[in-house]
Backbone as a ProteinNet text record, in pm:
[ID]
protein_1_A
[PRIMARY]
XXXXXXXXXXXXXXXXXXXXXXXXXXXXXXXXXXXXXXXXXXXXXXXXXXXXXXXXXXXXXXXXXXXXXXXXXXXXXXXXXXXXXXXXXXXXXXXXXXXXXXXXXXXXXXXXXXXXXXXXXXXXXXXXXXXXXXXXXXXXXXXXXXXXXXXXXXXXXXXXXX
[TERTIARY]
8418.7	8558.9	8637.6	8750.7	8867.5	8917	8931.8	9073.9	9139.3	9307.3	9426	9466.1	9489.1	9525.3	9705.5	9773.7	9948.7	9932.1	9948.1	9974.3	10146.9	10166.2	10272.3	10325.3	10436.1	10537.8	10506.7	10421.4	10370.5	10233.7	10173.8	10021.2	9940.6	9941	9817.6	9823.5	9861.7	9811.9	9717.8	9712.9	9607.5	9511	9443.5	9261.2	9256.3	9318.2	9337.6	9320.1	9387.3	9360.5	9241	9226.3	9111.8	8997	8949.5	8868.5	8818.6	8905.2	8903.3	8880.3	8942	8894	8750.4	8698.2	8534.3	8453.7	8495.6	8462.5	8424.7	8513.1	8483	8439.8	8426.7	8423.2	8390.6	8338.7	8290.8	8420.2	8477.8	8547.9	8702.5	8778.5	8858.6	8983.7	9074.8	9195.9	9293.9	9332.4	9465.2	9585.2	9712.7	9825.7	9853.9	9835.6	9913.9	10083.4	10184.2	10308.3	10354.3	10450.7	10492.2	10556.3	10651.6	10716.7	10644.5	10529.7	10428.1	10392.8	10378.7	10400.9	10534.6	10620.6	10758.5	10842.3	10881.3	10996.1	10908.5	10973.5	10903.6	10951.9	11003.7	11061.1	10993.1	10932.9	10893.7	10984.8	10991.2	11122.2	10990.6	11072.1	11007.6	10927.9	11102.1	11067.7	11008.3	10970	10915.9	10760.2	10721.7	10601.8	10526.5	10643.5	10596.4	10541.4	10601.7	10567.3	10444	10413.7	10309.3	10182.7	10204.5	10082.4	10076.1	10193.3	10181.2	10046.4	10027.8	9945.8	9813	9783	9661.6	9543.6	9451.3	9401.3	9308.1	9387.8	9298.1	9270	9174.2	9111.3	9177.3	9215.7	9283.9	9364.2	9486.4	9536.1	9567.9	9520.1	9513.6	9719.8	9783.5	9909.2	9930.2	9980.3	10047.2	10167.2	10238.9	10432.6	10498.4	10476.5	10628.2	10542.7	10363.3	10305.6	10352	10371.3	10418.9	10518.1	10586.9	10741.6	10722	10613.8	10539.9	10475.3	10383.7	10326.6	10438.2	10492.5	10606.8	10672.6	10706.6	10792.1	10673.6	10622	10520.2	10498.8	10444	10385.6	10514.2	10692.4	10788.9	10845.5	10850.8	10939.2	10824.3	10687.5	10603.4	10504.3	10498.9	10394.5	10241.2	10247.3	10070.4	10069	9918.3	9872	9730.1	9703.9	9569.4	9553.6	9414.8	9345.9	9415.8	9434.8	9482.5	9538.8	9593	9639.4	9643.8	9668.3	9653.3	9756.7	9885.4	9920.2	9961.7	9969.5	9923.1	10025.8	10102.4	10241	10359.7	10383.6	10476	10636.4	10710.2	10837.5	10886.5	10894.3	10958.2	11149.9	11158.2	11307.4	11369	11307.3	11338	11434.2	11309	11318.7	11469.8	11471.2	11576.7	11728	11665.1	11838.2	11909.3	11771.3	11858.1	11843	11839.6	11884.5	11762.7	11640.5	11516.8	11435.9	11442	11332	11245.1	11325.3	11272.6	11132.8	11159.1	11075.6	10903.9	10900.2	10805.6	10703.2	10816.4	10802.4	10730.4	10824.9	10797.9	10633.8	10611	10466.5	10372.6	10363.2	10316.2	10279	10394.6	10362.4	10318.2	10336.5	10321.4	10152	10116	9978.2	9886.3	9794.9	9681.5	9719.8	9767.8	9806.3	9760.1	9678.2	9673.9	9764.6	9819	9934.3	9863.1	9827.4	9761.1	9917.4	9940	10028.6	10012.4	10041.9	10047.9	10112.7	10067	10145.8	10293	10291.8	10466.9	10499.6	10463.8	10412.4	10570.4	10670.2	10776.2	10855	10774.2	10902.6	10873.9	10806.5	10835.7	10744.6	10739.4	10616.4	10569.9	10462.8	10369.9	10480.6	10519.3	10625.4	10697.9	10844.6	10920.2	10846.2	10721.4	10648.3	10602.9	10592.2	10533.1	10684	10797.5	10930.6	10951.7	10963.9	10952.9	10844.8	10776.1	10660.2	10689.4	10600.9	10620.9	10498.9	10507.2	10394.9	10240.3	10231.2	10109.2	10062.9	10144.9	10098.7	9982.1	9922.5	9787.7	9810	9804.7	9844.4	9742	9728	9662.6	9689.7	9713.9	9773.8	9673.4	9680.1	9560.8	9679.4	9630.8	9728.9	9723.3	9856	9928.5	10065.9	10089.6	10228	10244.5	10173.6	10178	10220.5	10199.3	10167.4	10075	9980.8	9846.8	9721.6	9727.7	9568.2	9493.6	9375.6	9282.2	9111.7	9035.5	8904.1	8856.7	8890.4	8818.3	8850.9	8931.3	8981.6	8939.1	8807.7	8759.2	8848.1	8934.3	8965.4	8905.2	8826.8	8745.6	8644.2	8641.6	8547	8662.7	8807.2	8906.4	8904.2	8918.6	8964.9	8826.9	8706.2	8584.9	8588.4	8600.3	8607.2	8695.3	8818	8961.2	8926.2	8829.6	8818	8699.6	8618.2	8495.1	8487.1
4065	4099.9	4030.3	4008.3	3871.3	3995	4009.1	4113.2	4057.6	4031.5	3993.3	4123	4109.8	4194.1	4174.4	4265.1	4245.9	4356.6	4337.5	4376.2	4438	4545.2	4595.7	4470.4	4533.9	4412.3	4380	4458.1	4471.2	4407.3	4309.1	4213.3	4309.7	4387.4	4515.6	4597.9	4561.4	4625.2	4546	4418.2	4314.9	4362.3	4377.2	4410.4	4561.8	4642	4733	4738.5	4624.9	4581.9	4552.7	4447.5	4389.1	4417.9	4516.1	4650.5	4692.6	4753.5	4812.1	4744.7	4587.2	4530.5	4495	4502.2	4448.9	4596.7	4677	4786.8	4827.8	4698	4699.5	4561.9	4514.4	4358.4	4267.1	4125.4	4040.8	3912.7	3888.9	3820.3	3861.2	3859.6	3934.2	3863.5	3842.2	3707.1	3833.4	3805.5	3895.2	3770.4	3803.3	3759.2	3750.1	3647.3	3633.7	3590.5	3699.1	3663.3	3547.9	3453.7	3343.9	3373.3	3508.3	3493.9	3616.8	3587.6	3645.1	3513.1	3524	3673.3	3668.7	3622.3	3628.2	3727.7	3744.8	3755.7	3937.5	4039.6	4162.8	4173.8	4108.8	4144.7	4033.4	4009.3	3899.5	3881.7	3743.3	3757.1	3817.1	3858.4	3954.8	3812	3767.1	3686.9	3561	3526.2	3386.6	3427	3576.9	3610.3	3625.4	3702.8	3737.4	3595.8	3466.4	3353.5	3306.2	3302.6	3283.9	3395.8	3483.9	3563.8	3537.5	3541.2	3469.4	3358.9	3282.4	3157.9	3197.1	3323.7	3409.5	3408.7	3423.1	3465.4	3614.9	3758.6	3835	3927.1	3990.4	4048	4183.5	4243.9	4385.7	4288.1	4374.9	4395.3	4482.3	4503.4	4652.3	4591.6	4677.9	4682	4776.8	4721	4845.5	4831.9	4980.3	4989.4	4822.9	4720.6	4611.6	4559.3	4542.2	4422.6	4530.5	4635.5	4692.6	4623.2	4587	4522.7	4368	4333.2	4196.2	4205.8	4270.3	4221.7	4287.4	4347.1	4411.6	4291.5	4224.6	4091.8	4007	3929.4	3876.2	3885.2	4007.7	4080.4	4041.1	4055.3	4093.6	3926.5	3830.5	3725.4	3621.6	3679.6	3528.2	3518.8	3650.2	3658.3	3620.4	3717.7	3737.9	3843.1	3812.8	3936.7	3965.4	4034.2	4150.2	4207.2	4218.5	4337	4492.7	4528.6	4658.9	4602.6	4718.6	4711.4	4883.2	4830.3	5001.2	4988.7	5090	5125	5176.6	5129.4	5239.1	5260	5420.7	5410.7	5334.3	5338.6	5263.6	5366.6	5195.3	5249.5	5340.1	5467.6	5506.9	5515.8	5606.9	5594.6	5448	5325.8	5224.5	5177.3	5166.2	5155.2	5251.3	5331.5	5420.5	5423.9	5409.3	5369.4	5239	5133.2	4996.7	4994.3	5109.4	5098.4	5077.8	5033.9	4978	5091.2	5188.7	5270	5264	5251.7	5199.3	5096.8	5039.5	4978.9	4999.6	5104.3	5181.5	5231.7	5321.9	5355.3	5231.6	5105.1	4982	4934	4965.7	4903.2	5003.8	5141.9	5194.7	5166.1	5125.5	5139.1	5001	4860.9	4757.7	4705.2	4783.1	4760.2	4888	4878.3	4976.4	4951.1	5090.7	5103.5	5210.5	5222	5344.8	5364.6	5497.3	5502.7	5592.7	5542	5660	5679.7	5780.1	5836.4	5922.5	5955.4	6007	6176	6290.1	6422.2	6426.1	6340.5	6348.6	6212.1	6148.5	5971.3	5984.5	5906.2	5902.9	5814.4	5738.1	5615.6	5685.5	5826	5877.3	5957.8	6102.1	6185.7	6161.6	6238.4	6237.5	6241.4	6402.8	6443	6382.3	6257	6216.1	6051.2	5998.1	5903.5	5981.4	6019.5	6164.4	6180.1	6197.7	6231.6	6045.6	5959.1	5828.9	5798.7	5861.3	5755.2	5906.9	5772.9	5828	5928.8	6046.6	6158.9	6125.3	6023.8	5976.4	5906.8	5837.8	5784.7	5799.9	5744.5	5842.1	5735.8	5866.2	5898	5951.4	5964.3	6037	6054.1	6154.8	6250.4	6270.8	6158.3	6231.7	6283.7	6359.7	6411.3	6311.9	6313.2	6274.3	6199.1	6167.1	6163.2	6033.5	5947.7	5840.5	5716.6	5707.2	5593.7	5464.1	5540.3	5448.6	5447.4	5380.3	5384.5	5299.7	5346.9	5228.2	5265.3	5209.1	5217.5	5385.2	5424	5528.4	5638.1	5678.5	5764.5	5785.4	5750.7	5768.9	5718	5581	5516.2	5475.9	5363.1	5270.4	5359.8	5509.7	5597.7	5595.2	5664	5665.7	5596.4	5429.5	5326.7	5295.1	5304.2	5289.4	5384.5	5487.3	5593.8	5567.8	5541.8	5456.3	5386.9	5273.3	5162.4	5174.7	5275.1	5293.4	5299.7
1957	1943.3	2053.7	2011.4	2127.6	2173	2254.3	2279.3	2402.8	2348	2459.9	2486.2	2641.5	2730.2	2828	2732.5	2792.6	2930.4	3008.3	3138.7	3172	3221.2	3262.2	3336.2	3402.4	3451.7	3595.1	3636.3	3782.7	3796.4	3883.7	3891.7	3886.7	3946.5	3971.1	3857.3	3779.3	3630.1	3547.9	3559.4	3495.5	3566	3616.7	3648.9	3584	3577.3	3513.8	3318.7	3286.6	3160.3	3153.4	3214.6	3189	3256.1	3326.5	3288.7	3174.7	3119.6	3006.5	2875.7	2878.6	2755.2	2749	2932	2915	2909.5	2901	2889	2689.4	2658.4	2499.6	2428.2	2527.3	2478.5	2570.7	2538.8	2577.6	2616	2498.8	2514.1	2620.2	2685.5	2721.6	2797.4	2724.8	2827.2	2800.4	2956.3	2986.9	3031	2996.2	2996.3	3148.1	3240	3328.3	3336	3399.6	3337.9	3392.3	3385.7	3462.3	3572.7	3598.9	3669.7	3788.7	3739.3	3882.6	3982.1	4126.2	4153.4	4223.7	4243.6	4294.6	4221.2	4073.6	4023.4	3949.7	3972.3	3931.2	3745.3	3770.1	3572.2	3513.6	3438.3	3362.5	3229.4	3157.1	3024.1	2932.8	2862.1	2746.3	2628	2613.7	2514.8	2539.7	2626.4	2641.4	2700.3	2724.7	2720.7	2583.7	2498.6	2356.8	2294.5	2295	2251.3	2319.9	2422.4	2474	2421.5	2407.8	2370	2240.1	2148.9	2010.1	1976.2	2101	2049.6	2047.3	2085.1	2067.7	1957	1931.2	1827.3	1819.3	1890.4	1887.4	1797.9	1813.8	1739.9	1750.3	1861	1986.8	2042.3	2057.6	2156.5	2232.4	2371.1	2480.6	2555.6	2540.2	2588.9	2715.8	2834.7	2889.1	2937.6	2838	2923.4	2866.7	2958.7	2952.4	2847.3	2867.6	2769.7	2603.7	2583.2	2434.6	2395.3	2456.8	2462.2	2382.5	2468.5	2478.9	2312.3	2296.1	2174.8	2072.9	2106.5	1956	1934.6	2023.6	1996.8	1958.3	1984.7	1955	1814.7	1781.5	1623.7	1512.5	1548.4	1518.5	1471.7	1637.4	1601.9	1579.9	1637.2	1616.4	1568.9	1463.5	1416.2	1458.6	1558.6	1629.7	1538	1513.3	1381.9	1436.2	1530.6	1544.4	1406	1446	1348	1408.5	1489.9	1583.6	1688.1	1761	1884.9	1958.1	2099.1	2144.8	2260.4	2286.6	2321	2469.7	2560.1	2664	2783	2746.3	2843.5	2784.8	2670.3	2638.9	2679.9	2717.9	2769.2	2663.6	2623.3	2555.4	2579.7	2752	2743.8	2752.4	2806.1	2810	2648.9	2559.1	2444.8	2376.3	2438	2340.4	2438	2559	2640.7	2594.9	2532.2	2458.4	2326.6	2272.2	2109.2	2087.3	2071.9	2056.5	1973.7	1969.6	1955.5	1836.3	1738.6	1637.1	1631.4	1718.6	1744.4	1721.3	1789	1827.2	1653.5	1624	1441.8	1383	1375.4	1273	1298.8	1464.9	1464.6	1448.6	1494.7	1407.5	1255.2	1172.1	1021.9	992.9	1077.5	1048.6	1070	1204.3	1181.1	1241.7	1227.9	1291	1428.3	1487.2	1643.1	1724	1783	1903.4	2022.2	2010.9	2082.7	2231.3	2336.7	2455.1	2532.9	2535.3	2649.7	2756	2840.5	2947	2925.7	2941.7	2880.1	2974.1	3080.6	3155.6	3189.1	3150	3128.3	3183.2	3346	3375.2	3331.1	3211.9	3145	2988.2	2942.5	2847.2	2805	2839.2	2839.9	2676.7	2685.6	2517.5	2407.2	2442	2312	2294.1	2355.9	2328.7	2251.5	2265.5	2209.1	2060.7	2052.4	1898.2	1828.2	1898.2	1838.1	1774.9	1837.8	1792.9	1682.8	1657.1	1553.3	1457.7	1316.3	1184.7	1211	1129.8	1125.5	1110	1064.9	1027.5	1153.7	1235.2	1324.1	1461.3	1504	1577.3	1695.6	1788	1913.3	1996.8	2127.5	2181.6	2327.2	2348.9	2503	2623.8	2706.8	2834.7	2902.4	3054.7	3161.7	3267	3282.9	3371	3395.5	3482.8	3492.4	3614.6	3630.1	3724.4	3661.7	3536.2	3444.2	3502.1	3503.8	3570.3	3445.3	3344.8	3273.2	3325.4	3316.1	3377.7	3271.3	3307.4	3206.8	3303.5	3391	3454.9	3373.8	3325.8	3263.9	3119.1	3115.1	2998.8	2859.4	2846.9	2788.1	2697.4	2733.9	2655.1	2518.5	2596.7	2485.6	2388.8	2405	2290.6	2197.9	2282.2	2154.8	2082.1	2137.2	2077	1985.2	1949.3	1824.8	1778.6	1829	1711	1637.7	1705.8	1606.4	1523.3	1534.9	1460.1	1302.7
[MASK]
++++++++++++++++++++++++++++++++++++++++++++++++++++++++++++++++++++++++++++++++++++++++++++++++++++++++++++++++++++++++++++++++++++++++++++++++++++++++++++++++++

């Protein structure tokens, strides 16, 4: 299995990804952003194109990289078999009109949504109020927005994808 790895907007979230994708996999390329390590915001859209040229199988997201492959999936057609979720900006998403967002990939492809139960860019419930009913989700605790493979991750998406 390929699995690309979108990294939050911060460097010290890539080993964190990519943890976890070798925690499921062999193959495992994580997204270094361009405007690391100087610039803390990376562009959305000129990351999304770059991960576009992908061919994975997964994609493991966290927080800014959701942003990253929704665009990606949306304007440049990267097409995973799945993708998973993790910390996604929810209030981000809904302070810029975006939220929708969230819903469309849900229904557009096989998605695991992991949130955080006070997750501070958008606890569980307000990620559950965004997606269609059918959509599958799953709530660990906490409230740091830190996932990492320690947290008994890699068992989740391994039964997701089973």
């Amino acid at each position: 299995m390929r699995i690309l790895g979108l990294p939050g907007r911060l460097p010290e979230t890539a080993p964190r990804i990519e943890a976890l994708g070798l925690a499921l996999a062999d193959q495992v390329e994580v997204q270094r952003y361009a405007a690391w390590p100087g610039d803390p915001i990376p562009d959305e859209a000129a990351e999304a194109a770059r991960a576009a040229r992908h061919s994975p199988d997964l994609v493991i997201a966290m927080s800014f990289g959701c942003l990253v492959a929704m665009a990606a999936r949306e304007t440049h057609g990267l097409n995973a078999e799945a993708y998973v979720f993790m910390g996604a900006p929810v209030r981000r998403l809904a302070v810029e009109g975006r939220l929708r967002l969230l819903a469309r990939q849900a229904q557009a492809a096989p998605t695991l949504f992991i949130q955080q139960t006070d997750d501070f860019t958008g606890p569980y419930r307000e990620l559950l109020a965004a997606l269609p009913p059918d959509a599958v989700a799953h709530e660990v605790p906490g409230a740091d927005h830190v996932y990492d493979a320690a947290g008994g991750l890699a068992e989740v998406i391994a039964r997701w994808r089973a």
